[in-house]
N, C-alpha and C positions, 0 to 999 in steps of 0.2 A: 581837668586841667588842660585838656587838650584841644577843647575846645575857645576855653582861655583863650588860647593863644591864637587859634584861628581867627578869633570873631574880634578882638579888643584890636588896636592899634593904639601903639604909646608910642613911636618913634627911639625906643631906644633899642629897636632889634630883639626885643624879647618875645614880645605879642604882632603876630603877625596881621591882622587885621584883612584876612584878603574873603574871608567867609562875608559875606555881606546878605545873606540871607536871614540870618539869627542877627538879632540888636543886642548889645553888652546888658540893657536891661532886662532880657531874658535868659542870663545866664544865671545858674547858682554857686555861689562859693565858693569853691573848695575845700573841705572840710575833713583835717585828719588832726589828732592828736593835739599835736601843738596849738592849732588855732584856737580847736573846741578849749582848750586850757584858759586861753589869753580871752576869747571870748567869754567865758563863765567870770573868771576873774573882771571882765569890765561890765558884766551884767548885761550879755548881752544875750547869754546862754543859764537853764537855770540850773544843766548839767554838762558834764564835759563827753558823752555819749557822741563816737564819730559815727552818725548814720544818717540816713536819708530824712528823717525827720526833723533834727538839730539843722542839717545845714538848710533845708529850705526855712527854717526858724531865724537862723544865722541872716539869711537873703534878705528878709523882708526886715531882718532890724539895720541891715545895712543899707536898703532902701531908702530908709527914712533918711537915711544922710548923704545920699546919693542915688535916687531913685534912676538915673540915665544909666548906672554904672556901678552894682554894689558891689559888685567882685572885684573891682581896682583896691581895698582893701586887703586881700588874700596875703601880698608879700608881706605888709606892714604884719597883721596879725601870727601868721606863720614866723617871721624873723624875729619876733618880741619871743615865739614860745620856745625856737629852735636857740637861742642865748639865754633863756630865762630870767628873762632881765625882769620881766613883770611877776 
């Protein structure tokens, strides 16, 4: 996560963007509980297992829909599992 925030810039003060050495396409996921959940439920996982293998799993299916940037999906996925709306 903490790199998240170093390396991404979104302008709304959340993700700091001043790492400029690592590119947002080389970051992975973030991956706890809740995403792994929301993720399994959208087929994007074929378990909800939070570990190093699932989230590089997690990166490369959110590549395909954002390959400059798969981890700008983290908040959406985490806030669907932290309200379990999905």
């Amino acid at each position: 996560m903490y790199l998240r925030w170093m390396v991404r810039k979104d302008g709304n003060g959340v993700d700091f963007g001043i790492w400029k050495k690592i590119k947002p396409a080389q970051l992975i996921c973030p991956l706890d509980v809740h995403v792994a959940r929301v993720a399994e439920r959208l087929g994007l996982l074929d378990n909800i297992k939070s570990n190093w293998a699932n989230a590089r799993l997690l990166t490369q299916q959110l590549k395909l829909m954002n390959p400059g940037d798969p981890a700008v999906y983290d908040y959406a996925l985490f806030g669907l599992g932290m309200a379990e709306r999905f």
